[in-house]
KOLMIFI-692946 format. One record per residue: residue number from 1; x, y, z of N, C-alpha, C in turn; residue in three letters. Coordinates in Angstrom, 3 decimals. Layout:
<atoms>
    i        nX        nY        nZ       caX       caY       caZ        cX        cY        cZ   aa
  NUM         X         Y         Z         X         Y         Z         X         Y         Z  ALA
...
</atoms>
This chain:
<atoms>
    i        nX        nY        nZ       caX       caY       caZ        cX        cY        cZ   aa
    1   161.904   111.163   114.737   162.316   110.033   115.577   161.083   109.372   116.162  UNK
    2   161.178   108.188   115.954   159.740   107.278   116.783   159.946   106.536   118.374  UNK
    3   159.424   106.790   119.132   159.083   106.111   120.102   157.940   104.921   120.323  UNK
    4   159.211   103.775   120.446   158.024   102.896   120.293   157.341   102.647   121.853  UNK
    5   156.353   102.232   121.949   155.671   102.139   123.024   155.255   100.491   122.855  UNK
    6   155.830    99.534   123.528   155.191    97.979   123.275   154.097    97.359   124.292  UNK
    7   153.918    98.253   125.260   152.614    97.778   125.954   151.330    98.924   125.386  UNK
    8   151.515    99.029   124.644   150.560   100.588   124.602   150.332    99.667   122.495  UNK
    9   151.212    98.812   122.143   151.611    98.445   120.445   150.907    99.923   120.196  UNK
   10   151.582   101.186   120.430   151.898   102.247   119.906   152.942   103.181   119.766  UNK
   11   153.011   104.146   118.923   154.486   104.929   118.516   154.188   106.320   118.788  UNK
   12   155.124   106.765   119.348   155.028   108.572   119.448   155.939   109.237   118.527  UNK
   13   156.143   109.755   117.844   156.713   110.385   116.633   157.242   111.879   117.038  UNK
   14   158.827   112.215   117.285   159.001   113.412   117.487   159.634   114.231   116.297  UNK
   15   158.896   115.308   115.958   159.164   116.150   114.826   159.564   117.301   115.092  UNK
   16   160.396   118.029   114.068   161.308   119.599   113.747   160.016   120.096   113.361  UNK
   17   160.541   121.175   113.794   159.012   122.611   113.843   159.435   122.483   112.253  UNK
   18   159.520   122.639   111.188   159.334   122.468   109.613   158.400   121.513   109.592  UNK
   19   157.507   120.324   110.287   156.858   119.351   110.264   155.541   119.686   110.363  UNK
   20   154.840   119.329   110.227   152.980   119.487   110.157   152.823   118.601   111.593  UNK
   21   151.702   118.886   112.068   150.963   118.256   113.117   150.852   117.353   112.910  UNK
   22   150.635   116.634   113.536   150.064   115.123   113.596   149.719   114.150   114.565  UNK
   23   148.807   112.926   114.774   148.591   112.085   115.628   149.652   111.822   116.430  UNK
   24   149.659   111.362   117.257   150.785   110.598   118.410   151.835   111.149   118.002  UNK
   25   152.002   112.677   118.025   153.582   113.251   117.872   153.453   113.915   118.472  UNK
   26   154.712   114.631   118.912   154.885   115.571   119.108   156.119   116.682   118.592  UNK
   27   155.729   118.111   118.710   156.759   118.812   117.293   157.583   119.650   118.323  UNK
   28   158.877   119.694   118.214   159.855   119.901   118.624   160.201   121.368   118.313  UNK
   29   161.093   122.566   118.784   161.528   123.739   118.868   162.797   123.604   118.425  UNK
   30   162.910   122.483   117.027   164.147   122.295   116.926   163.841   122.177   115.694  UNK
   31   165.496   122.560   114.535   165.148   122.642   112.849   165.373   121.202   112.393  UNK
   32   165.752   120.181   113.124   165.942   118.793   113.056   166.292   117.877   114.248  UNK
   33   166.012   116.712   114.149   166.284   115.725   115.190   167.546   115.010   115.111  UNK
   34   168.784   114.984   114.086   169.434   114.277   114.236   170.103   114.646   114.968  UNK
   35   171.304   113.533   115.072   172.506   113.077   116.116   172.092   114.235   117.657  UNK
   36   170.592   113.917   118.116   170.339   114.558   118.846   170.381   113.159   119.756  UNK
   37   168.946   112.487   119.506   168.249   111.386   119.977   168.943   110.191   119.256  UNK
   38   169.237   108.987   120.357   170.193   107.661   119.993   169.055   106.475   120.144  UNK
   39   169.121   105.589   118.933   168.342   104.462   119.555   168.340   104.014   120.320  UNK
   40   167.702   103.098   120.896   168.114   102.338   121.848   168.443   102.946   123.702  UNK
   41   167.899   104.430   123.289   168.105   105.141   124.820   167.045   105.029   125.417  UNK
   42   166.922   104.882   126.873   166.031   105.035   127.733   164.931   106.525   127.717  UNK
   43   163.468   105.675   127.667   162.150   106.565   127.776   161.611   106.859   128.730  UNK
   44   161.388   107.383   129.519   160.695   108.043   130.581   159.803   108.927   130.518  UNK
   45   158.621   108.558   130.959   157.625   109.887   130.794   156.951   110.028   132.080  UNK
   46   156.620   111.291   132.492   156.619   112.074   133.342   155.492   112.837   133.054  UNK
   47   154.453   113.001   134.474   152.961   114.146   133.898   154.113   115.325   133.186  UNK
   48   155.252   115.942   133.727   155.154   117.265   133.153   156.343   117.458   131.906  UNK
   49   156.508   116.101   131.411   157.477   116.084   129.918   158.012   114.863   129.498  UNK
   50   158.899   114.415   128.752   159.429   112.766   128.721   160.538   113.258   128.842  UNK
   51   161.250   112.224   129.723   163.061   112.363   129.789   163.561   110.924   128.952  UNK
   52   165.119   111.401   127.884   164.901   110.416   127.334   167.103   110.221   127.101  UNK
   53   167.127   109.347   127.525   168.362   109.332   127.743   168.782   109.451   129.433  UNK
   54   169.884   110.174   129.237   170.253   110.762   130.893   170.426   112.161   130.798  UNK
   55   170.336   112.865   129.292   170.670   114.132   129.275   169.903   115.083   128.530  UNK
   56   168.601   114.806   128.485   167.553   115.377   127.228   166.501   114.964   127.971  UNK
   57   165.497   116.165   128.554   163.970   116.325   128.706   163.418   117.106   127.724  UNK
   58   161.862   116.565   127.716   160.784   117.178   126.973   160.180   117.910   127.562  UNK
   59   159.930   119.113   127.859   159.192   120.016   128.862   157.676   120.582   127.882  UNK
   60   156.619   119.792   129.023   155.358   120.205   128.260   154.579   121.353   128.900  UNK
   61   155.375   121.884   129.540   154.450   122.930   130.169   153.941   124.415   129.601  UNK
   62   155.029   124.541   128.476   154.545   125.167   127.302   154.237   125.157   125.825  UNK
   63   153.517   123.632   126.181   153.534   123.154   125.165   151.602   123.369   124.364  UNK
   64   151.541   123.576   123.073   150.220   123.809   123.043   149.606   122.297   122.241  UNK
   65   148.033   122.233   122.780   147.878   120.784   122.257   147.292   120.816   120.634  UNK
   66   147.429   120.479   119.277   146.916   120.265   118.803   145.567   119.368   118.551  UNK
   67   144.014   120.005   117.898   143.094   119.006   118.270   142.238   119.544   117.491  UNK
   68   142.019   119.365   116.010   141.204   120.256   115.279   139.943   119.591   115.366  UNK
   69   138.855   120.388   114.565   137.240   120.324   115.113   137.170   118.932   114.090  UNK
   70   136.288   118.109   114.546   136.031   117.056   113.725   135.309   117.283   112.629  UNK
   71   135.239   116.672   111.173   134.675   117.148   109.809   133.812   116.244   110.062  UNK
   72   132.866   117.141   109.347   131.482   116.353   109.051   131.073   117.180   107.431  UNK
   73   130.094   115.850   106.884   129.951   116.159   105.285   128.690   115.821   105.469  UNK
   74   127.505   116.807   105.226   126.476   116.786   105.064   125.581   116.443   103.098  UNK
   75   124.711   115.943   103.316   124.017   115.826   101.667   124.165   116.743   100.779  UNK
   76   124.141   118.032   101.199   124.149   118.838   100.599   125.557   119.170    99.829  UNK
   77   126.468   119.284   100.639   127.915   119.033   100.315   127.856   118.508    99.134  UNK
   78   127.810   116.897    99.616   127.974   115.644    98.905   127.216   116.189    97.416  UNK
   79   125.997   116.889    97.350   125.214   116.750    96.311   125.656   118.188    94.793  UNK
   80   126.400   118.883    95.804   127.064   120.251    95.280   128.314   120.081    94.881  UNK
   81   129.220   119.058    95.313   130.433   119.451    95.005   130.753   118.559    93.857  UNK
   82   131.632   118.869    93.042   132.233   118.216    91.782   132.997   117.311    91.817  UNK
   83   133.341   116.236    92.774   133.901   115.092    92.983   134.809   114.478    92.046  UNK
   84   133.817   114.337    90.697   134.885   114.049    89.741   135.959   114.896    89.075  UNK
   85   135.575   115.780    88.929   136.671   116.968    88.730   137.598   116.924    89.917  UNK
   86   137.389   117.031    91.234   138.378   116.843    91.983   139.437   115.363    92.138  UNK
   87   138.825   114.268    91.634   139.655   113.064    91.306   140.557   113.331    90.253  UNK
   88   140.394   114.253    89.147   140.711   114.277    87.876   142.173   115.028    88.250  UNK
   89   141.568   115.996    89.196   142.995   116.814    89.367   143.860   116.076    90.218  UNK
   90   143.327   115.284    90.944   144.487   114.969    92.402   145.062   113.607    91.266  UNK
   91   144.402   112.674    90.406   145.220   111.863    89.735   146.379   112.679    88.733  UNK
   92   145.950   113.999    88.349   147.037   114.302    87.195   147.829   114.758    87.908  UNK
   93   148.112   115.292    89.475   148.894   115.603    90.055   150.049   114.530    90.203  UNK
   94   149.629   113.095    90.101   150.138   112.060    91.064   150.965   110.968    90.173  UNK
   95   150.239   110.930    89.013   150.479   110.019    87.693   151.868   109.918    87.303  UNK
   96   152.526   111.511    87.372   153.923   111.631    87.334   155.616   111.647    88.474  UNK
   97   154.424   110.746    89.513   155.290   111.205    90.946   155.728   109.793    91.086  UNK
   98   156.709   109.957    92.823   157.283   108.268    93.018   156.231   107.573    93.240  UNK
   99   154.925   107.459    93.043   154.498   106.718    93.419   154.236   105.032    93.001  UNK
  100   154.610   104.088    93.875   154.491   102.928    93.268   153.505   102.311    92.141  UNK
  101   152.165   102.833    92.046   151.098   103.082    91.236   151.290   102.981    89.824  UNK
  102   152.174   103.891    89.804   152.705   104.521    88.234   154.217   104.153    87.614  UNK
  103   154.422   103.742    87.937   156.061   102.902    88.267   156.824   102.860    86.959  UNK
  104   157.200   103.244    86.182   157.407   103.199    85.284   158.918   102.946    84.485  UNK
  105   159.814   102.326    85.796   161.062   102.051    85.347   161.343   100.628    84.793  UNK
  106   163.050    99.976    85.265   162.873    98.940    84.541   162.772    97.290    85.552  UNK
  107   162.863    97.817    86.524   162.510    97.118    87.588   161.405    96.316    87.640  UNK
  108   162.338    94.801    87.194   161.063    93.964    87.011   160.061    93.928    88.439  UNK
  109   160.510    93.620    89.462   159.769    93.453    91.036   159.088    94.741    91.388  UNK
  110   159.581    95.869    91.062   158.991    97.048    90.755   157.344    97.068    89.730  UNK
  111   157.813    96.606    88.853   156.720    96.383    87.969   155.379    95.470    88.430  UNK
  112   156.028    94.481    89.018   154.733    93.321    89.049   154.189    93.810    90.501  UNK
  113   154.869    94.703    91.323   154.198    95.259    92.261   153.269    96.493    91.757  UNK
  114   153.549    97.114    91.151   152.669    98.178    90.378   151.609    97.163    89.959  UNK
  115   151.286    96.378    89.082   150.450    95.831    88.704   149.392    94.968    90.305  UNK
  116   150.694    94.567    90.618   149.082    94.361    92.011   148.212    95.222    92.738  UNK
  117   149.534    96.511    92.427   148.811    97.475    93.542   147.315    98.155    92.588  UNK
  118   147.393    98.104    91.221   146.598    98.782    90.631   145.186    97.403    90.259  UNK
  119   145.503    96.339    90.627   144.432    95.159    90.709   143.615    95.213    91.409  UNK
  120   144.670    95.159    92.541   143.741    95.460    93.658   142.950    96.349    93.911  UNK
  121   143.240    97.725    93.675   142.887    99.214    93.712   141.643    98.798    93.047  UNK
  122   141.416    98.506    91.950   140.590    98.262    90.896   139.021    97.083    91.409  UNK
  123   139.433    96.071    91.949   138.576    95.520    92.648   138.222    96.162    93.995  UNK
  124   139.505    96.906    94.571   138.408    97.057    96.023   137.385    98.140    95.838  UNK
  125   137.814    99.413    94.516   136.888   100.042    94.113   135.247    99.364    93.782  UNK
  126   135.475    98.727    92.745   134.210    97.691    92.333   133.645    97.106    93.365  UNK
  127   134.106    96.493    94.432   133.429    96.273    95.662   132.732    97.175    96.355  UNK
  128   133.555    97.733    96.751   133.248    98.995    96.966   132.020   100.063    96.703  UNK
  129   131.623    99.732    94.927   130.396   100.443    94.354   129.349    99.400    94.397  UNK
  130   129.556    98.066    94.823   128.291    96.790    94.768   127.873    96.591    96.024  UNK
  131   128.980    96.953    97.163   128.905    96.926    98.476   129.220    95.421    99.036  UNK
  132   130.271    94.836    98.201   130.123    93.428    98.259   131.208    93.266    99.672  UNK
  133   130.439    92.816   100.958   131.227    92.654   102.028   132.886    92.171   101.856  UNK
  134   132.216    91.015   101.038   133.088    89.612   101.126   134.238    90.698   100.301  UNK
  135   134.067    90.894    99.165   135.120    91.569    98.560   135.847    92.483    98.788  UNK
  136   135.295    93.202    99.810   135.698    94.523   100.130   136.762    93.885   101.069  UNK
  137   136.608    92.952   101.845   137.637    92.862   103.001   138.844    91.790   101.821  UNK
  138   138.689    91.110   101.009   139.667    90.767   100.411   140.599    91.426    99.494  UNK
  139   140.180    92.684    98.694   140.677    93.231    98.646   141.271    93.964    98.809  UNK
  140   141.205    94.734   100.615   141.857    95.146   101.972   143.154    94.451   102.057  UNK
  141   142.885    93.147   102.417   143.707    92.193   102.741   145.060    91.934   101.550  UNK
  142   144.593    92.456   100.200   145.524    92.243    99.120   146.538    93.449    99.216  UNK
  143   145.792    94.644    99.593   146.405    96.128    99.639   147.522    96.021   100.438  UNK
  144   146.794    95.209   101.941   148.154    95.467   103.292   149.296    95.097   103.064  UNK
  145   150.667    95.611   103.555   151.825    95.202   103.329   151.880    95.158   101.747  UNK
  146   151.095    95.355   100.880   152.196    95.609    99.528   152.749    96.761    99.419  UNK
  147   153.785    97.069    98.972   154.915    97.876    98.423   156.409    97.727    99.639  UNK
  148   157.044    99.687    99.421   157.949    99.096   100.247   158.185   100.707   101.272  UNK
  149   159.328   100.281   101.727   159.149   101.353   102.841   158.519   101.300   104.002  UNK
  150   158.430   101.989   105.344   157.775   101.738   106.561   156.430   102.272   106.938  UNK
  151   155.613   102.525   105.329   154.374   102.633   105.030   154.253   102.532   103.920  UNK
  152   154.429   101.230   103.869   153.748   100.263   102.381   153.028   101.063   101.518  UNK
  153   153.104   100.878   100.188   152.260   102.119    99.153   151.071   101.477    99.496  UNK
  154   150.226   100.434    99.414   148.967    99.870    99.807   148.368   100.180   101.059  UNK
  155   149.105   100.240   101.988   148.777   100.443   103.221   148.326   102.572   103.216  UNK
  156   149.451   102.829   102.564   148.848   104.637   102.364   147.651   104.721   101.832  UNK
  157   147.951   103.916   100.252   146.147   103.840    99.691   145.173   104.311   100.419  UNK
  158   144.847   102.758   101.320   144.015   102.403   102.160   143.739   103.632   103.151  UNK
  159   145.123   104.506   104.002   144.984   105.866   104.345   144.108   106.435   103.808  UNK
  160   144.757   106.681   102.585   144.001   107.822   102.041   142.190   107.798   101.528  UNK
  161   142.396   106.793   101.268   140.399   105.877   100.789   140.276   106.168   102.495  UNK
  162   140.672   106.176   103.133   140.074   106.185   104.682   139.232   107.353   105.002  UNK
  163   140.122   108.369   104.991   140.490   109.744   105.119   138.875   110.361   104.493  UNK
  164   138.732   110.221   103.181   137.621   110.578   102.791   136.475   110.027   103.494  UNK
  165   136.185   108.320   102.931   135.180   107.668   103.216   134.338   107.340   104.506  UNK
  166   135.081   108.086   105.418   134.841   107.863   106.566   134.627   109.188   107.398  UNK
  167   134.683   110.134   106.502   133.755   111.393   107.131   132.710   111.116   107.671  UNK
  168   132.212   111.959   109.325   131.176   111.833   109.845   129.833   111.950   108.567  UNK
  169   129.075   111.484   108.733   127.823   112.336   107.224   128.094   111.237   106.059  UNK
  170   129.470   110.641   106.105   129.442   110.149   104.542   128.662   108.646   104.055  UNK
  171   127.970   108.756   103.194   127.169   107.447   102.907   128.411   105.907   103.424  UNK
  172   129.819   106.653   102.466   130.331   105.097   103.163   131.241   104.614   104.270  UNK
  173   130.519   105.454   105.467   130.692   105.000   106.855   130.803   103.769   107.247  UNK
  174   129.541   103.373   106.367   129.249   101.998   107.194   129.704   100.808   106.840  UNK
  175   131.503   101.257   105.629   132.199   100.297   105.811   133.148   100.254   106.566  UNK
  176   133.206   101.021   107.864   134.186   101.336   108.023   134.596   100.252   109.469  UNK
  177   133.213    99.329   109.812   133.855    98.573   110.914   135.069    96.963   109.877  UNK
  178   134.300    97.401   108.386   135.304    95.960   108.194   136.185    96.423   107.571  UNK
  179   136.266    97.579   107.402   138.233    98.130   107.559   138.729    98.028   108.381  UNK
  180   138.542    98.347   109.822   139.001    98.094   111.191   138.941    96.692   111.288  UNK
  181   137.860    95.367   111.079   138.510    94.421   111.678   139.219    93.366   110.846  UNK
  182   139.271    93.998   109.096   140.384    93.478   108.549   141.642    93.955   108.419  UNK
  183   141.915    95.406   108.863   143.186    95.730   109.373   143.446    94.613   110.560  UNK
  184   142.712    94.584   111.833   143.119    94.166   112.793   143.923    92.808   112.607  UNK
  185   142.778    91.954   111.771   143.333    90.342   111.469   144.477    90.379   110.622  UNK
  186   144.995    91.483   110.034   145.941    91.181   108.968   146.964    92.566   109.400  UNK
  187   147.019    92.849   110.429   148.440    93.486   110.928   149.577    93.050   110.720  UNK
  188   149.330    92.018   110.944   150.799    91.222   110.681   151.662    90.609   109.039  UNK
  189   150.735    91.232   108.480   151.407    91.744   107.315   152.229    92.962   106.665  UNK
  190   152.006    93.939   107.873   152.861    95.191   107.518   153.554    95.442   108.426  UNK
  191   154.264    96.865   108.802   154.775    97.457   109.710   153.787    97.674   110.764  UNK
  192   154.596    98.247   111.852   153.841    98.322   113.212   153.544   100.090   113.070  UNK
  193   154.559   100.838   112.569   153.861   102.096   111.598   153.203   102.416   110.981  UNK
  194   152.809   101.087   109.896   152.221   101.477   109.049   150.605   101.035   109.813  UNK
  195   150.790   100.396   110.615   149.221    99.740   111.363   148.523   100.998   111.803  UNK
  196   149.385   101.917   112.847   148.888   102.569   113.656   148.348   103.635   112.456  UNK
  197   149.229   104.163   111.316   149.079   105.629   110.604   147.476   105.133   109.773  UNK
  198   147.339   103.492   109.334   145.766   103.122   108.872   145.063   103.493   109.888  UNK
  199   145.431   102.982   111.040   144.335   102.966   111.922   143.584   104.029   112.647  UNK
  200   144.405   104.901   112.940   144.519   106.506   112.930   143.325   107.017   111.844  UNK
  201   143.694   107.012   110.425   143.587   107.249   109.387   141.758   106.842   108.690  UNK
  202   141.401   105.469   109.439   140.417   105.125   109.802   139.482   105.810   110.868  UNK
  203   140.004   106.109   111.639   139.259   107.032   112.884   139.684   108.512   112.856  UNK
  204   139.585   108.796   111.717   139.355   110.380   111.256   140.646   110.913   111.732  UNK
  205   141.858   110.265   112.166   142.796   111.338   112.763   144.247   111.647   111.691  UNK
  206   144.475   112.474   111.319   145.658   112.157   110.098   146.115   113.562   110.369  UNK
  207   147.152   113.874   109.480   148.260   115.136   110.038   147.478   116.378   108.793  UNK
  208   148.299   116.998   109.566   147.455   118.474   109.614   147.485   118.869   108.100  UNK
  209   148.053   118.301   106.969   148.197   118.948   105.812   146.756   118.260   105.283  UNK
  210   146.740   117.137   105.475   146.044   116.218   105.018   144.089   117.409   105.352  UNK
  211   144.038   117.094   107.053   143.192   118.356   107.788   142.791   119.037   106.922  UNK
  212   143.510   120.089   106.239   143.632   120.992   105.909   143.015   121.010   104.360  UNK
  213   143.692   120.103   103.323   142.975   120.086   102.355   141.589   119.428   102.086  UNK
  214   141.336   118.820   103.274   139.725   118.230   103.459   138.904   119.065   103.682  UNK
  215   139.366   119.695   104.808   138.256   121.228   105.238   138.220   121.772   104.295  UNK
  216   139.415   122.258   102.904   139.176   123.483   102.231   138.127   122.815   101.224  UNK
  217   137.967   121.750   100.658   137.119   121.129   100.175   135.727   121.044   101.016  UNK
  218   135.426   120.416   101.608   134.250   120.766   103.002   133.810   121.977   102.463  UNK
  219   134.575   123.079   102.681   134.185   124.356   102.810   133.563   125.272   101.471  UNK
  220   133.781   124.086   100.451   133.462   124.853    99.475   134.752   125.565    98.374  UNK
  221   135.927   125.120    98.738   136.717   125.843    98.352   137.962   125.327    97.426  UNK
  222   137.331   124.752    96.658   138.169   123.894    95.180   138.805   124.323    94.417  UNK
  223   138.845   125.711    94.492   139.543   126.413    92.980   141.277   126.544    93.767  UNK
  224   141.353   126.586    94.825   142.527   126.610    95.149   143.366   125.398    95.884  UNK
  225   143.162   124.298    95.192   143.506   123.299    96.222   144.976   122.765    95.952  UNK
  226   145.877   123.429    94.559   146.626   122.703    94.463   147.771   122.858    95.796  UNK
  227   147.971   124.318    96.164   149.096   124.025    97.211   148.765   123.097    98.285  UNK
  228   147.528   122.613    98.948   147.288   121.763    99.908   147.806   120.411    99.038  UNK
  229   147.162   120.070    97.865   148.118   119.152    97.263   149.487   118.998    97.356  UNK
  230   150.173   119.592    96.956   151.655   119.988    96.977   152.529   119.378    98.573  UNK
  231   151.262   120.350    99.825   151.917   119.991   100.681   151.799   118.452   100.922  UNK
  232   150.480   117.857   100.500   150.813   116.608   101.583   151.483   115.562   100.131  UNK
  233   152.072   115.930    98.739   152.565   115.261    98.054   154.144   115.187    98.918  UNK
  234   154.914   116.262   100.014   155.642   116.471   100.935   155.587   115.459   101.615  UNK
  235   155.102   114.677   102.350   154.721   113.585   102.884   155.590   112.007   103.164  UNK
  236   156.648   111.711   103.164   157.625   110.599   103.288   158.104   110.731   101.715  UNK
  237   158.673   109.483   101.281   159.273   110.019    99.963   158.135   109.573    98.885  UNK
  238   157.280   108.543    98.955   155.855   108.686    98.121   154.920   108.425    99.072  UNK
  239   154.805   108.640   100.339   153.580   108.280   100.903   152.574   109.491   100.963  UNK
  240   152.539   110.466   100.734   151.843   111.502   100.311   151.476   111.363    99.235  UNK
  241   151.682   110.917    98.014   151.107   110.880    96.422   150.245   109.217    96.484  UNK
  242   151.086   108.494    97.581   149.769   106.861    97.612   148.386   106.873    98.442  UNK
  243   148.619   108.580    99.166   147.014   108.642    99.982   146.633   109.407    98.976  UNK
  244   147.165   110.060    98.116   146.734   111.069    97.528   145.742   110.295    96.401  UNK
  245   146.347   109.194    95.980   145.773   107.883    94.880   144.177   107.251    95.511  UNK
  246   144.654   107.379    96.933   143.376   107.332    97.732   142.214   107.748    97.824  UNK
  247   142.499   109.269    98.086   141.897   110.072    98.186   140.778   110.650    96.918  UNK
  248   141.963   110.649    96.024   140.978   110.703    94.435   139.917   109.463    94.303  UNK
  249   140.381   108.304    94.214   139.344   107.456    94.106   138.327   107.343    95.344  UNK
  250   138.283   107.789    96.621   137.229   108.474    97.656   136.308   109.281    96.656  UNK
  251   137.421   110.354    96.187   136.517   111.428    95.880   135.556   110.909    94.736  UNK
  252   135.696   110.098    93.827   135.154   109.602    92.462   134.291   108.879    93.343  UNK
  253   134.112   107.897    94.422   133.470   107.170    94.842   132.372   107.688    95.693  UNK
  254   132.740   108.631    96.148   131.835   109.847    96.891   130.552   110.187    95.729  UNK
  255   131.137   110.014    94.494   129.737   110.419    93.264   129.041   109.763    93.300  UNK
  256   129.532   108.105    93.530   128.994   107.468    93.260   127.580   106.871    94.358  UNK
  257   127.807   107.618    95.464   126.758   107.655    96.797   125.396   108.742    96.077  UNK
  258   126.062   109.500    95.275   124.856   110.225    95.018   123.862   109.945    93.950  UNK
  259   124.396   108.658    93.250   123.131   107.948    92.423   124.067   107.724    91.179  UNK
  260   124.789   108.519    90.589   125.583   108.528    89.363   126.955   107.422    88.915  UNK
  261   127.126   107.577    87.723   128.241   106.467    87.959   129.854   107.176    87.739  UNK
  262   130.393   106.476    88.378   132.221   106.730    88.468   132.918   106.730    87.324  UNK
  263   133.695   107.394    86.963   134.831   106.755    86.321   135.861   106.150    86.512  UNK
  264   136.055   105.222    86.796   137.464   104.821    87.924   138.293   105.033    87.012  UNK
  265   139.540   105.680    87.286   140.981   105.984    86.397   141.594   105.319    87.315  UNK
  266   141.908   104.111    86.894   142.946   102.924    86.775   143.640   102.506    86.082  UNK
  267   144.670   102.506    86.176   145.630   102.081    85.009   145.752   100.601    85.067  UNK
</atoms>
């Protein structure tokens, strides 16, 4: 369930303990949220919980905070790890999933959205390896708000290319103020969900599955990555396999900081 917050243009997200951690949520002692919480009911928050309705408090006093250590990717990392092999696997994971990317039914509007999303993908990469400002933010701008759902498959992309590229340490940090201020100018092309989960996503903060298979990578630890895959392919009904599309082309692009050239697998 989301709480929207309109002086704050932010959302608090309440989740069933089956849920992973995450930014601006909080996870509940409960196996689900329905016909619990009603739209449209009154929010109240309080230092010691939110009351929400007239008959349902949030009690935070035993509540524990999630706040994992921030990642950082040093040269050495970068210069040791197999990048492309790790793109290779997270695309063959993904190729066969819902993801809009790969689309493969008979759905004409279906189709010609697959084809933008993989245009685009394709140029903001190439920008991306030339460092071409101008391009990089237009092809941002092509990503936002395409697909469908209340996190656009373009808008996850962009997540997931975040997620990597923007590790403390990583050579391509220093695109990361004109992701932020072409998200900003072009919000209003997507959801107000899907703004905050980029923007988040941009400033290193994303849910705990996601966490999780970054560190085990960080750490050196590749031979076992498919269940961290798995989990965050779990993720909305394809928004886990469109960061995941992300994330691989990070990882291929990550080679490409170290002098060598990419293969981009684009369809």
């Amino acid at each position: 369930m989301n709480i929207h917050l309109p002086e704050k243009e932010q959302i608090l997200t309440l989740l069933s303990a089956d849920c992973d951690n995450a930014p601006n949520s909080c996870r509940l002692a409960l196996e689900h949220c329905l016909n619990i919480f009603k739209p449209g009911e009154q929010v109240s928050f309080k230092h010691s919980g939110i009351e929400i309705g007239t008959d349902k408090r949030i009690d935070f006093s035993s509540c524990t905070r999630w706040q994992p250590d921030a990642l950082f990717i040093t040269q050495q990392q970068i210069n040791q790890t197999d990048w492309q092999n790790l793109a290779r696997i997270i695309q063959a994971s993904v190729e066969q999933s819902s993801s809009l990317f790969y689309f493969c039914g008979d759905n004409i509007f279906y189709q010609e959205m697959s084809r933008q999303l993989q245009h685009h993908r394709r140029e903001l990469i190439s920008a991306l390896c030339t460092g071409n400002g101008s391009a990089i933010k237009n092809e941002i701008n092509g990503l936002l708000g395409l697909g469908i759902g209340l996190t656009p498959t373009g808008d996850d992309y962009l997540a997931g290319l975040s997620v990597v590229l923007f590790i403390a340490g990583h050579p391509a940090v220093k695109y990361c103020e004109i992701f932020k201020s072409t998200l900003e100018a072009g919000k209003h092309k997507t959801t107000l969900l899907s703004v905050i989960t980029l923007r988040e996503a941009i400033n290193q903060r994303y849910r705990e599955s996601i966490y999780d298979f970054i560190h085990q990578i960080l750490m050196g630890d590749v031979e076992n990555i498919h269940p961290f895959i798995n989990e965050i392919k779990k993720i909305g009904s394809s928004s886990g396999c469109d960061m995941l599309c992300g994330m691989a082309d990070a990882f291929a692009l990550t080679k490409i900081n170290g002098g060598n050239y990419v293969d981009q697998d684009c369809n």
